[in-house]
mmCIF file as Biopython writes it, N, C-alpha, C and O atoms, coordinates in Angstrom:
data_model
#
loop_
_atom_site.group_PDB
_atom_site.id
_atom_site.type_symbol
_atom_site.label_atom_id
_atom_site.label_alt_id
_atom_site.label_comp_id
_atom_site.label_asym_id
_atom_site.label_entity_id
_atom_site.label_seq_id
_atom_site.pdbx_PDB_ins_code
_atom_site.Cartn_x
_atom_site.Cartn_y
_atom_site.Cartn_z
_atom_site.occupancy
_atom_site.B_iso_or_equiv
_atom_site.auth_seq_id
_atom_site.auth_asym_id
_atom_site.pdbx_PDB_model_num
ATOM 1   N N  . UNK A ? 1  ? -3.773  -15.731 8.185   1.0 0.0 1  A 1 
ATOM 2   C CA . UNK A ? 1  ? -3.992  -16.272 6.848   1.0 0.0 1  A 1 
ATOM 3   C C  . UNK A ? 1  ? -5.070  -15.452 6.122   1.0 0.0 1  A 1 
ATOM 4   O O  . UNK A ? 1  ? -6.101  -15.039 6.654   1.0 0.0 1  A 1 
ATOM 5   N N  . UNK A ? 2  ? -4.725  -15.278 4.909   1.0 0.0 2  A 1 
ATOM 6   C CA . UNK A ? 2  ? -6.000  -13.984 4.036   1.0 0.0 2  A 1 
ATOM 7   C C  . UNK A ? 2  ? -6.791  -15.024 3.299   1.0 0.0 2  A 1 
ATOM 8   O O  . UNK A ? 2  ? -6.299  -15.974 2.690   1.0 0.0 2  A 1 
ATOM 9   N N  . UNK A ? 3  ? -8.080  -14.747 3.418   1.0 0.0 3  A 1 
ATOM 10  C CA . UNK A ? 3  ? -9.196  -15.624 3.208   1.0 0.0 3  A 1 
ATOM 11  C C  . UNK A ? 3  ? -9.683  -15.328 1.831   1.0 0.0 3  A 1 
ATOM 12  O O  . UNK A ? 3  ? -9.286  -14.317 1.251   1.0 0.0 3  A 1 
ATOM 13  N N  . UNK A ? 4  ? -10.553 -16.182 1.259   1.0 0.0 4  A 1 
ATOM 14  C CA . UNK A ? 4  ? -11.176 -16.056 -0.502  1.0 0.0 4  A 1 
ATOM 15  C C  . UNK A ? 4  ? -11.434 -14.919 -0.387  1.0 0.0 4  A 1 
ATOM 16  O O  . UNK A ? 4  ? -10.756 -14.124 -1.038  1.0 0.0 4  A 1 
ATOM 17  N N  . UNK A ? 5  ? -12.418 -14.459 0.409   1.0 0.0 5  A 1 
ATOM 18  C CA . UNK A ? 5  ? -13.143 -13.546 0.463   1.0 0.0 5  A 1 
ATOM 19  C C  . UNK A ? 5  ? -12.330 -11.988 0.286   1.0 0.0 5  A 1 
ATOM 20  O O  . UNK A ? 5  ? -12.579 -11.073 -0.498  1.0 0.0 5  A 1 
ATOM 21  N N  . UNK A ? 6  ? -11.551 -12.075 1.068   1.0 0.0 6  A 1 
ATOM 22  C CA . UNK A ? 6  ? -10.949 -10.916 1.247   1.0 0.0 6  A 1 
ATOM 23  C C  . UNK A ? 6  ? -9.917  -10.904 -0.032  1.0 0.0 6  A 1 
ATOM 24  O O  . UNK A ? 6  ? -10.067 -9.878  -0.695  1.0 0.0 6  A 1 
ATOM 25  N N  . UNK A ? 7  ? -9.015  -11.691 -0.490  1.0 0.0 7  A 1 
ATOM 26  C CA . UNK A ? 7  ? -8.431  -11.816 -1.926  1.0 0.0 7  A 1 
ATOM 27  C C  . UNK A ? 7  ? -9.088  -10.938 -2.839  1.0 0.0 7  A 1 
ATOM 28  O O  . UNK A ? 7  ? -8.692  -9.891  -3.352  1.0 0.0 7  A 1 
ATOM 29  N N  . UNK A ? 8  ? -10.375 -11.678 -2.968  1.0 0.0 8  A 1 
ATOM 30  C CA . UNK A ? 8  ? -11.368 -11.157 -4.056  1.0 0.0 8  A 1 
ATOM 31  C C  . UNK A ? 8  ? -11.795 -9.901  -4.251  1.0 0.0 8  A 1 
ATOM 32  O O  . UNK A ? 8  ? -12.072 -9.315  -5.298  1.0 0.0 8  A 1 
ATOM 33  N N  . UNK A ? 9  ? -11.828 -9.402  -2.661  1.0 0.0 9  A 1 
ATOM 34  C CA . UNK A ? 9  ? -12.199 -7.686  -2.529  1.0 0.0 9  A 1 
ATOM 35  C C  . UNK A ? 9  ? -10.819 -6.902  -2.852  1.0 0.0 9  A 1 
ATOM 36  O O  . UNK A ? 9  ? -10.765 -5.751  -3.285  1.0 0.0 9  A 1 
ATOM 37  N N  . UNK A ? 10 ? -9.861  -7.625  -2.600  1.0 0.0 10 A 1 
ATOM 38  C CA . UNK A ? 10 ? -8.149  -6.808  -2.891  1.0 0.0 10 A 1 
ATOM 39  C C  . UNK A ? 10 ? -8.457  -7.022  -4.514  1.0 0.0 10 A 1 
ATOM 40  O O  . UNK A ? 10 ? -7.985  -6.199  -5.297  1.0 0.0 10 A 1 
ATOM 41  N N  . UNK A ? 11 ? -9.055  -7.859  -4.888  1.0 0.0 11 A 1 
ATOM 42  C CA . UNK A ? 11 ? -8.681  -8.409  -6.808  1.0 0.0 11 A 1 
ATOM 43  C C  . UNK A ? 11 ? -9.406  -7.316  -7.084  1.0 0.0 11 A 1 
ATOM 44  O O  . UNK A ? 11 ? -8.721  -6.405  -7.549  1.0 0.0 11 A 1 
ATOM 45  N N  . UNK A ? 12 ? -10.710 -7.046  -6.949  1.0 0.0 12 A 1 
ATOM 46  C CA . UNK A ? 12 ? -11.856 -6.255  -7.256  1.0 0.0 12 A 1 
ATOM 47  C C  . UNK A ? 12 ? -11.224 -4.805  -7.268  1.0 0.0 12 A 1 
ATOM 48  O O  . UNK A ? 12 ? -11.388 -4.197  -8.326  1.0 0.0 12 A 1 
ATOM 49  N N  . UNK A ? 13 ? -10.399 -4.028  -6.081  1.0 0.0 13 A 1 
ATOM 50  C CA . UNK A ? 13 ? -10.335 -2.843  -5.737  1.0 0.0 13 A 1 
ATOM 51  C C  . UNK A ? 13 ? -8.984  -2.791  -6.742  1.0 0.0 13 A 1 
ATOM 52  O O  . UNK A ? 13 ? -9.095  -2.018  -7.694  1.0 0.0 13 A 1 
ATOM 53  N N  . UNK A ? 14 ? -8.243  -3.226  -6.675  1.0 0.0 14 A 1 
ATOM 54  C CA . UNK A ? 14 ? -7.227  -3.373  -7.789  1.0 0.0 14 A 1 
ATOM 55  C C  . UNK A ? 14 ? -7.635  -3.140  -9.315  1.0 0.0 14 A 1 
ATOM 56  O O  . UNK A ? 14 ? -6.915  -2.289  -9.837  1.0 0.0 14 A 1 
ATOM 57  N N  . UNK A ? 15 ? -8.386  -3.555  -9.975  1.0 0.0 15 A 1 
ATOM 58  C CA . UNK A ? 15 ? -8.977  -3.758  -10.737 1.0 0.0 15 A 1 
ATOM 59  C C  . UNK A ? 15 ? -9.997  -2.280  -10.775 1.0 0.0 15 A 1 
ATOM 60  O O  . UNK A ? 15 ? -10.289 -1.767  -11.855 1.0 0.0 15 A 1 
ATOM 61  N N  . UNK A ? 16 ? -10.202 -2.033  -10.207 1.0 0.0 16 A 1 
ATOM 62  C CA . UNK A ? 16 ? -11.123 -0.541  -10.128 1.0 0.0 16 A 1 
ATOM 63  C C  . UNK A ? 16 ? -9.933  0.404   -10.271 1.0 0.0 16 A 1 
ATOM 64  O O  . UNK A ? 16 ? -9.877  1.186   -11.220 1.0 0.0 16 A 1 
ATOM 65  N N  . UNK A ? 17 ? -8.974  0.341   -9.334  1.0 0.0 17 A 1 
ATOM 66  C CA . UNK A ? 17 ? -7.833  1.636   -9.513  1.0 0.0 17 A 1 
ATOM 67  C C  . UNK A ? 17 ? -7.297  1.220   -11.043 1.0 0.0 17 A 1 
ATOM 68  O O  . UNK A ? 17 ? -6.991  2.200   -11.723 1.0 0.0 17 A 1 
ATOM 69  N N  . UNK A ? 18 ? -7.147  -0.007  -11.652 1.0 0.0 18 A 1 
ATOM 70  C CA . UNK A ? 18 ? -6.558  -0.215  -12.791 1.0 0.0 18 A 1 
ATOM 71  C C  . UNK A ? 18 ? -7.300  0.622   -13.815 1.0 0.0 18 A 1 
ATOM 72  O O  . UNK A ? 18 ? -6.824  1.243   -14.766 1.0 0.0 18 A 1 
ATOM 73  N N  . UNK A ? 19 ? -8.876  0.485   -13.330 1.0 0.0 19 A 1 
ATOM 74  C CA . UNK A ? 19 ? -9.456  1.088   -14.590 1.0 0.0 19 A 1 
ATOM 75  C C  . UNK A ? 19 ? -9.706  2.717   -14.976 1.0 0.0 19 A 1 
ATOM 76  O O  . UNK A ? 19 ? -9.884  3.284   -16.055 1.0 0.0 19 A 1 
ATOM 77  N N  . UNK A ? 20 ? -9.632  3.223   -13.508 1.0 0.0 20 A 1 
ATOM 78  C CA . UNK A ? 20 ? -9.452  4.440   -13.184 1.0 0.0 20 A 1 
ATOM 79  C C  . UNK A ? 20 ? -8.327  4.916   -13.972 1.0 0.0 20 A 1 
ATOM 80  O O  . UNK A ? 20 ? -8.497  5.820   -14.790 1.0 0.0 20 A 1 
ATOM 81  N N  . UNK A ? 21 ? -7.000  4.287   -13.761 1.0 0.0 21 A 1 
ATOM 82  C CA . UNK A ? 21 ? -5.829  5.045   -13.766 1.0 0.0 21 A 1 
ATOM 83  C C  . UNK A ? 21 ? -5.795  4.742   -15.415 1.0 0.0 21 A 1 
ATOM 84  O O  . UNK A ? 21 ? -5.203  5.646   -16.004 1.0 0.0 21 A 1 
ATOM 85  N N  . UNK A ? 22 ? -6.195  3.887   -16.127 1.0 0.0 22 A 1 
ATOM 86  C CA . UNK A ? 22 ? -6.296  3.850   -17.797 1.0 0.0 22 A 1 
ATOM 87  C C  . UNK A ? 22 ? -7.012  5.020   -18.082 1.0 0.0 22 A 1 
ATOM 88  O O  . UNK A ? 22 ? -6.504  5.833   -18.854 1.0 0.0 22 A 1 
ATOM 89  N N  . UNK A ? 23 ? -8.057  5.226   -17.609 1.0 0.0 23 A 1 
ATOM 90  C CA . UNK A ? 23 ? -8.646  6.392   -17.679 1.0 0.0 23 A 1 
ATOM 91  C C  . UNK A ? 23 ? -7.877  7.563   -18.095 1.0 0.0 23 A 1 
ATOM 92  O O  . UNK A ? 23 ? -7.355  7.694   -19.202 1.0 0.0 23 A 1 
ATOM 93  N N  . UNK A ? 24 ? -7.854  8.091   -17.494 1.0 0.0 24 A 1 
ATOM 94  C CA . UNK A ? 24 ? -6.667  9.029   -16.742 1.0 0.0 24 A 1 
ATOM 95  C C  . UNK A ? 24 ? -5.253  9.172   -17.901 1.0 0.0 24 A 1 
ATOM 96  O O  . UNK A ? 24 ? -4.660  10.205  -18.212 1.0 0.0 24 A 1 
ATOM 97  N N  . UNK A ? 25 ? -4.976  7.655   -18.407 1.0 0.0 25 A 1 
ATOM 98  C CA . UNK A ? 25 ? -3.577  7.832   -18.965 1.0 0.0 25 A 1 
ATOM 99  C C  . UNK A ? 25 ? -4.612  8.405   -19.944 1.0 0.0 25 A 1 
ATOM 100 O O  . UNK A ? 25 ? -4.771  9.602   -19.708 1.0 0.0 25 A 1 
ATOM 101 N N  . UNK A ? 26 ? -5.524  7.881   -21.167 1.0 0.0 26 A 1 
ATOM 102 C CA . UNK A ? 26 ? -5.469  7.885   -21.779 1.0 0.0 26 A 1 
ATOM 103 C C  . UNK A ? 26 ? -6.412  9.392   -22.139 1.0 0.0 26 A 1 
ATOM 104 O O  . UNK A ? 26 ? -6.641  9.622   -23.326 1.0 0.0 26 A 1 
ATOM 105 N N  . UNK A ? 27 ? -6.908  10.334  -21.117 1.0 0.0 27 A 1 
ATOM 106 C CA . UNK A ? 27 ? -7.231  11.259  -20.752 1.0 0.0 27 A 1 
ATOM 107 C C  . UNK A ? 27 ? -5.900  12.461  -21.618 1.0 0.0 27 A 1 
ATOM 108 O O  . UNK A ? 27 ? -5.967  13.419  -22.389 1.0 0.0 27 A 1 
ATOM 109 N N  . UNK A ? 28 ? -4.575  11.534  -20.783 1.0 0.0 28 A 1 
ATOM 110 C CA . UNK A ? 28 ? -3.426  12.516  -20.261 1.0 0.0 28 A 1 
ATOM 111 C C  . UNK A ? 28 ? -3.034  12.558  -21.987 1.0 0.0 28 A 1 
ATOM 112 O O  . UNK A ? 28 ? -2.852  13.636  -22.552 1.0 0.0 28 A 1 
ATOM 113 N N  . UNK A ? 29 ? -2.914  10.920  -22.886 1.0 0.0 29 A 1 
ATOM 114 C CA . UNK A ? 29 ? -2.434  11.425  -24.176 1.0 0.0 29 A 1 
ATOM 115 C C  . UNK A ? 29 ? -3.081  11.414  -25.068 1.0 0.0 29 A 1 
ATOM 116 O O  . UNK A ? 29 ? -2.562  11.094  -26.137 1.0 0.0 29 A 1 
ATOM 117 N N  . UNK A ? 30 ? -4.419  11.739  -25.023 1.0 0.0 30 A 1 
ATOM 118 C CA . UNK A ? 30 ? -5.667  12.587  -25.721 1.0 0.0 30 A 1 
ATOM 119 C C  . UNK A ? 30 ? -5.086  14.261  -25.750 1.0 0.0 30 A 1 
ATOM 120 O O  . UNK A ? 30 ? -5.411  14.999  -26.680 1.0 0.0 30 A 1 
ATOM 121 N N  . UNK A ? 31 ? -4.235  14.721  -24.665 1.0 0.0 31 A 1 
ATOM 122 C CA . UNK A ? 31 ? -3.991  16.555  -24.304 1.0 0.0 31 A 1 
ATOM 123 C C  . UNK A ? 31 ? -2.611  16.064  -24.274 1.0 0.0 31 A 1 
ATOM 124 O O  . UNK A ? 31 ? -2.297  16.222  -23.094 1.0 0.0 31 A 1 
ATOM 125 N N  . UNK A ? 32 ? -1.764  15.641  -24.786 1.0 0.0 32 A 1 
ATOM 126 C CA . UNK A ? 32 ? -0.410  15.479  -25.139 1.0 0.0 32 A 1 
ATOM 127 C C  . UNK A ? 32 ? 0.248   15.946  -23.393 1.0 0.0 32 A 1 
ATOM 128 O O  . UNK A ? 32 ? 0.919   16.951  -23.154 1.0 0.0 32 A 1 
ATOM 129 N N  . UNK A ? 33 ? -0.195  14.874  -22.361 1.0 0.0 33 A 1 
ATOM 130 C CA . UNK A ? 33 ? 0.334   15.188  -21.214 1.0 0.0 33 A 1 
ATOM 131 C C  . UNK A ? 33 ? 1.475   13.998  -20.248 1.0 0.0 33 A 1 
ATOM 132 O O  . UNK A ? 33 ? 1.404   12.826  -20.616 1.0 0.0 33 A 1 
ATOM 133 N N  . UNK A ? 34 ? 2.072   14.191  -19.541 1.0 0.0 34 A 1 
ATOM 134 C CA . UNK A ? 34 ? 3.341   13.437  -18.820 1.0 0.0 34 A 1 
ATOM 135 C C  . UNK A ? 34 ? 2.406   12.182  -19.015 1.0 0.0 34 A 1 
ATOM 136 O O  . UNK A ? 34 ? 1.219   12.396  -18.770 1.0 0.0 34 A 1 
ATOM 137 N N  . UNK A ? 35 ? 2.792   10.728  -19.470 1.0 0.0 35 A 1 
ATOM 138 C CA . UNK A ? 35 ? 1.993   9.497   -19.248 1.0 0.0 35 A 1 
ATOM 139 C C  . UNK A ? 35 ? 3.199   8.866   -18.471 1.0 0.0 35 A 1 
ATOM 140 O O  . UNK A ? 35 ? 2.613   8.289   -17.554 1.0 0.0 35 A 1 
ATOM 141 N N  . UNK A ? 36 ? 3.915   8.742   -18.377 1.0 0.0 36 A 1 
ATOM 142 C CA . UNK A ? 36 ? 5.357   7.770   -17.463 1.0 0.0 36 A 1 
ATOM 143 C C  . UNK A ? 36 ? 4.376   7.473   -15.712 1.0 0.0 36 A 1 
ATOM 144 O O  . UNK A ? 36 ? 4.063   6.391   -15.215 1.0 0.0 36 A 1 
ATOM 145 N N  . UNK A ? 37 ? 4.187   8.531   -15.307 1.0 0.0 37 A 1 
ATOM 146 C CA . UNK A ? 37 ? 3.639   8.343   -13.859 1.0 0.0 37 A 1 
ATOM 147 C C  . UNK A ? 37 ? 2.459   7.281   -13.957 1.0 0.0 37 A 1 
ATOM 148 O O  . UNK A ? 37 ? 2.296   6.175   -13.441 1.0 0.0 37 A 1 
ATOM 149 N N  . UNK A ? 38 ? 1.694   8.067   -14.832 1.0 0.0 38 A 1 
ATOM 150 C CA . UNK A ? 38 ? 0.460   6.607   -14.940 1.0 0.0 38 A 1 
ATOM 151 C C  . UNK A ? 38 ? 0.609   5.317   -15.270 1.0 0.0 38 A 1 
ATOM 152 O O  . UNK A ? 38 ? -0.052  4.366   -14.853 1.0 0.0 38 A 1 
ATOM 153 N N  . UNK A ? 39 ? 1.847   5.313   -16.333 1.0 0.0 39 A 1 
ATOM 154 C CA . UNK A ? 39 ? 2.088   4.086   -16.992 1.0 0.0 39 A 1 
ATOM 155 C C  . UNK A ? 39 ? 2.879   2.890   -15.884 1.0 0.0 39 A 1 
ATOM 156 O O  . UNK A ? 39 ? 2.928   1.673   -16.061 1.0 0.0 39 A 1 
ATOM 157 N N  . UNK A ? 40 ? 3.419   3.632   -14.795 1.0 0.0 40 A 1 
ATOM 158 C CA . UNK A ? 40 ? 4.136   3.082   -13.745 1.0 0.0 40 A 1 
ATOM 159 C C  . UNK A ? 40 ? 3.047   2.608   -12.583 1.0 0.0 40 A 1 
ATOM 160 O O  . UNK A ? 40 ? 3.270   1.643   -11.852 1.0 0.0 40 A 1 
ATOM 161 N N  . UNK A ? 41 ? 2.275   3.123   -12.535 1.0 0.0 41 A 1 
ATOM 162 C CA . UNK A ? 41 ? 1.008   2.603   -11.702 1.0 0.0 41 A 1 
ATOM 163 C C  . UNK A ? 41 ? 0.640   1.938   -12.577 1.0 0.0 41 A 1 
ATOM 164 O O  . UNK A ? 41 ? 1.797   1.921   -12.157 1.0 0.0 41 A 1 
ATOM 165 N N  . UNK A ? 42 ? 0.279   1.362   -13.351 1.0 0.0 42 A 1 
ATOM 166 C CA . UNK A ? 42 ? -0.061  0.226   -14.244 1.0 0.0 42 A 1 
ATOM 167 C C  . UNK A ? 42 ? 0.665   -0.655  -14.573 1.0 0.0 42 A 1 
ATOM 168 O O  . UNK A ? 42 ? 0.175   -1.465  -15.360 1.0 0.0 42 A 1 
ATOM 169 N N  . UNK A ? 43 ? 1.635   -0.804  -14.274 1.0 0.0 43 A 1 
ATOM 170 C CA . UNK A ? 43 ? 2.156   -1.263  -14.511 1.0 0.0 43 A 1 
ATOM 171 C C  . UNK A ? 43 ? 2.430   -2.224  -13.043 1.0 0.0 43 A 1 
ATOM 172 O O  . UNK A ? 43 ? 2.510   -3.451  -13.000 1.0 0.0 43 A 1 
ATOM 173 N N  . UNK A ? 44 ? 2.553   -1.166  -11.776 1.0 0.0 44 A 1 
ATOM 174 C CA . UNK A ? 44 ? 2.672   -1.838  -10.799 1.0 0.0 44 A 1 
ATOM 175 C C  . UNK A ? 44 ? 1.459   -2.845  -10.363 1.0 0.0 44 A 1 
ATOM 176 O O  . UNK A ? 44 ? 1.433   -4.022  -10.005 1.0 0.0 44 A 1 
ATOM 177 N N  . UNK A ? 45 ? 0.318   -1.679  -10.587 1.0 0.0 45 A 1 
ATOM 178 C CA . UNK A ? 45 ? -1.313  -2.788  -10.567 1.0 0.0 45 A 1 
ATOM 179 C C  . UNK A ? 45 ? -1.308  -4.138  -11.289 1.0 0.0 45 A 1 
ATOM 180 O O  . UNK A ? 45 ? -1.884  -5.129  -10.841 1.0 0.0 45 A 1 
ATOM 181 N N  . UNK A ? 46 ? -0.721  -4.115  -12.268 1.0 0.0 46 A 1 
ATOM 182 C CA . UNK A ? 46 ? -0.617  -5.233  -12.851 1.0 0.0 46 A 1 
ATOM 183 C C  . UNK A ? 46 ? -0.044  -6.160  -12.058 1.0 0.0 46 A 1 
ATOM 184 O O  . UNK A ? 46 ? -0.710  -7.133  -11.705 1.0 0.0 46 A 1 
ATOM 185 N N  . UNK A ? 47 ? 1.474   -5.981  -11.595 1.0 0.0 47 A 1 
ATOM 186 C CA . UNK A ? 47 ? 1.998   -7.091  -10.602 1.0 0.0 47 A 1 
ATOM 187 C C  . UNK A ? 47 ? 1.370   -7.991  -9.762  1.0 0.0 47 A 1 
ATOM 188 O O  . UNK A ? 47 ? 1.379   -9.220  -9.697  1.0 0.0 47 A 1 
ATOM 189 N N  . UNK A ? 48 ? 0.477   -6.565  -8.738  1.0 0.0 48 A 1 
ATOM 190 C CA . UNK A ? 48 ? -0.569  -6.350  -7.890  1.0 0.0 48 A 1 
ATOM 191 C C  . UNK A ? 48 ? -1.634  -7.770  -8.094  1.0 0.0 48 A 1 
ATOM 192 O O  . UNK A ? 48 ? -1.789  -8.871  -7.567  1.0 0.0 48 A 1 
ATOM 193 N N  . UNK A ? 49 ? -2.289  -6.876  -9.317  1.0 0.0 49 A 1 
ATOM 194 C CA . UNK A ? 49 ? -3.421  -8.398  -10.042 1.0 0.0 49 A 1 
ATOM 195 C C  . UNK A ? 49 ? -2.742  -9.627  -9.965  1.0 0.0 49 A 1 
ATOM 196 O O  . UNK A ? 49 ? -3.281  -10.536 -9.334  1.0 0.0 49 A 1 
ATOM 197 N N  . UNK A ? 50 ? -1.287  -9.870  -10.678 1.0 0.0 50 A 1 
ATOM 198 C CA . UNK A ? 50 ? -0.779  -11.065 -10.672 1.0 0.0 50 A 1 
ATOM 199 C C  . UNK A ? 50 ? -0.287  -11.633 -9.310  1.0 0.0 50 A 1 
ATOM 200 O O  . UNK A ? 50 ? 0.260   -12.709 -9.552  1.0 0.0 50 A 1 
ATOM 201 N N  . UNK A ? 51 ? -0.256  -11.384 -8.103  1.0 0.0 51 A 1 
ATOM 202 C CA . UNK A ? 51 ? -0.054  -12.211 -7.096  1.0 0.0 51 A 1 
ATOM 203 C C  . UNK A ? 51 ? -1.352  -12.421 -6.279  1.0 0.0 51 A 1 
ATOM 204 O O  . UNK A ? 51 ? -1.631  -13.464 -5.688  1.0 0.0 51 A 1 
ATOM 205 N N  . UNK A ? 52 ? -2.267  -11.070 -6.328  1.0 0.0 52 A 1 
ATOM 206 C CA . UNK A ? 52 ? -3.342  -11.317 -5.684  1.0 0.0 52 A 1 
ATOM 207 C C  . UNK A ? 52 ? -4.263  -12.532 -6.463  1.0 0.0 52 A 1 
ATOM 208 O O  . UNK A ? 52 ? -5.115  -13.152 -5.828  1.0 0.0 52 A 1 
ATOM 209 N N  . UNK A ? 53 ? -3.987  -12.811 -7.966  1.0 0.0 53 A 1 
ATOM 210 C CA . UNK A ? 53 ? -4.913  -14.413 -8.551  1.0 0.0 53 A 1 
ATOM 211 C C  . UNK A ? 53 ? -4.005  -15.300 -8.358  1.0 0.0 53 A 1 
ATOM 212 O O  . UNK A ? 53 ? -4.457  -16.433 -8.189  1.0 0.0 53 A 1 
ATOM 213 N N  . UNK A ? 54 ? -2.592  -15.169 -8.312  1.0 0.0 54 A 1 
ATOM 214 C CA . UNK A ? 54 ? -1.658  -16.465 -8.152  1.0 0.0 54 A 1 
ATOM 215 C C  . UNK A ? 54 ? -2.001  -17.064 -6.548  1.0 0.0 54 A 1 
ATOM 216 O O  . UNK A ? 54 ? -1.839  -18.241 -6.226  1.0 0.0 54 A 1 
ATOM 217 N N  . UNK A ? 55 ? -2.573  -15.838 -5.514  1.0 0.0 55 A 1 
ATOM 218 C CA . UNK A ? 55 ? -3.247  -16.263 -4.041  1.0 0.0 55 A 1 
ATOM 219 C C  . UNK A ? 55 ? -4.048  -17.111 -3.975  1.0 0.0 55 A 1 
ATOM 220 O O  . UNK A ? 55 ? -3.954  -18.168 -3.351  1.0 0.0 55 A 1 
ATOM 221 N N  . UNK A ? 56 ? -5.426  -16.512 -4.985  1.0 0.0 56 A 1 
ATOM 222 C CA . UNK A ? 56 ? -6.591  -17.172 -5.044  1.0 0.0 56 A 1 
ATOM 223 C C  . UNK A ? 56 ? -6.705  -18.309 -5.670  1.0 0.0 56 A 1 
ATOM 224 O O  . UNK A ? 56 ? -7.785  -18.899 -5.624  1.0 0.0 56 A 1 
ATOM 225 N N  . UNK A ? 57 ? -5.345  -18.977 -6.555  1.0 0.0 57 A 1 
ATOM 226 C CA . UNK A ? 57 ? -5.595  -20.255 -7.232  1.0 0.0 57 A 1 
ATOM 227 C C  . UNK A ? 57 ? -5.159  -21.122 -5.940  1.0 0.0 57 A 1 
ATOM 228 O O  . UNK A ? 57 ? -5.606  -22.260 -6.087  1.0 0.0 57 A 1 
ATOM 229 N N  . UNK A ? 58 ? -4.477  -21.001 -4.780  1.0 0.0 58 A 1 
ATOM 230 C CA . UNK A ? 58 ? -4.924  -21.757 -3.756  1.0 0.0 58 A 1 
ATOM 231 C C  . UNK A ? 58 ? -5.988  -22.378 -3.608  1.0 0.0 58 A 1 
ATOM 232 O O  . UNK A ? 58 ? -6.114  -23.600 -3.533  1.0 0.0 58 A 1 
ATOM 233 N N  . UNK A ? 59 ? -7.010  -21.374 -3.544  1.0 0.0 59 A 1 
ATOM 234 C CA . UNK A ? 59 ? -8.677  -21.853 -3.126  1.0 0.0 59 A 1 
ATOM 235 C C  . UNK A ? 59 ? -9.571  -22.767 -4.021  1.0 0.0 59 A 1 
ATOM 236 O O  . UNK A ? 59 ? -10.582 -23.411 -3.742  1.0 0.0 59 A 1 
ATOM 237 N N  . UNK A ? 60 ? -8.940  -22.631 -5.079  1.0 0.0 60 A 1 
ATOM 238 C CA . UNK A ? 60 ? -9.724  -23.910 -6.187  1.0 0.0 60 A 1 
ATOM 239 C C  . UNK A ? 60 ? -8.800  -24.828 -5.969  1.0 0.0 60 A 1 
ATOM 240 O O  . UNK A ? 60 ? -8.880  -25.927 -6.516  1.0 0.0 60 A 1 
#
C-alpha cells in the first residue's frame, strides 16, 4: 500500500519535471523549435498529477 508520504514526494517530483519541461517548451518556441515532444510530456505529467491527487484524496 503507498503511503501519504510517499504520494506527496511522487506529487512534488512530478510537479518539478512539469515545471522543467514548460521550461524547455517554451525555451523551444521562443527559437521556433519541434514543441510536439514536450507538449506530450505534459501532457502525460498532467495525467500523472491527476491520479497521483485522486490517491491522496484517500487520506483526507
Amino acid at each position: 500500500m503507498t503511503t501519504k508520504a510517499k504520494l506527496e514526494q511522487q506529487l512534488d517530483e512530478l510537479k518539478s519535471d512539469y515545471a522543467r519541461i514548460q521550461g524547455d517548451l517554451d525555451k523551444l518556441e521562443f527559437v521556433k523549435g519541434r514543441v510536439s515532444s514536450a507538449e506530450e510530456q505534459l501532457v502525460r505529467l498532467e495525467g500523472e498529477i491527476a491520479a497521483v491527487r485522486k490517491e491522496l484524496e484517500q487520506f483526507n
